[in-house]
Steps between C-alpha positions, in 0.01 A plus 500: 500500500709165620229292362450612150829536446552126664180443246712669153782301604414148571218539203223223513629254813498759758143635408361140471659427881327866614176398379485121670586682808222779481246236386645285810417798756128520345410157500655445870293796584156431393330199519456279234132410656246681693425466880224321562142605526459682846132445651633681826346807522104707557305443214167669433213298286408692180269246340382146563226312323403105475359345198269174574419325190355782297450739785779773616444606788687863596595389883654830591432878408739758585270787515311348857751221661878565566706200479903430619685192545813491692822273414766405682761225381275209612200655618162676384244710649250697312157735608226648359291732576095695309409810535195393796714569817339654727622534918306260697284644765587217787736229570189331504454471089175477427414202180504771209800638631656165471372444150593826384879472642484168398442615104709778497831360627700152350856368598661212502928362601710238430839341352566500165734368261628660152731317237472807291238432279206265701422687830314304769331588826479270831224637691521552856212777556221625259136701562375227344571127668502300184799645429685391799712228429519492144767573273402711200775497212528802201752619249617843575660780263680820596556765239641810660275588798190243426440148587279295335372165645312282328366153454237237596304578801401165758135589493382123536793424764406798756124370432387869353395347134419175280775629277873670498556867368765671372622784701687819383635761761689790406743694783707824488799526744452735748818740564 
């Protein structure tokens, strides 16, 4: 009651002062720009595929391999794992149990480094030794709960092709 009849009597100055202080306590409130990007977190691989020249290549398929990578502020871990895991009969592994773990199960850890847009990973530990050592740069996207990370994959510098490709990996946050 005090302040409309504060707002009848003072007319036009009083309002204007009222509104510069309640747009004052919004803007001090919210921020004028959005956090940055969090990578920490468990993300689970949706879709990944690699395109060499003409040639894509799907490099991941949800339906038979499980996929999650682990962030921390600095550091990344990820594993993967087919659907051909059977117990091993020994501790003595016979050769096709080898090669049958050995297909059915990926990982890989290291450092990485995010500026918010180009994401790249120092590798400390991977399944496969070309890997180790190298430092594999992408662009990465979050919208809501997915990451995308994209971008030219080192074929020629981990000595796995005469040519780059262009890889394309797609994430959902897991809760």
């Amino acid at each position: 009651m005090i302040a409309f009849s504060l707002l009848e009597g003072n007319g036009l100055m009083l309002r204007s002062k009222l509104i510069k202080i309640f747009l004052s306590l919004i803007f001090t409130t919210i921020p004028l720009r959005a956090d940055p990007i969090s990578l920490q977190g468990e993300w689970q691989l949706m879709s990944a595929e690699l395109i060499v020249g003409e040639n894509t290549f799907p490099t991941f398929d949800p339906t038979t391999h499980q996929m999650m990578k682990i962030m921390t502020d600095s550091h990344f871990a990820f594993a993967s794992k087919g659907p051909e895991r059977p117990n091993f009969t020994s501790y003595a592994l016979s050769t096709d149990e080898k090669v049958v773990a050995f297909e059915n199960f990926g990982g890989g850890a290291g450092r990485y480094e995010f500026d918010g847009t180009t994401y790249t990973e120092h590798v400390d530990y991977s399944k496969y030794p070309n890997y180790e050592g190298k430092s594999l740069s992408f662009k990465v996207t979050i919208e809501g709960d997915i990451l995308t990370q994209e971008g030219t994959y080192p074929l020629v510098a981990l000595g796995l092709g005469k040519e780059d490709g262009y890889v394309k990996e797609v994430y959902q946050r897991i809760p």
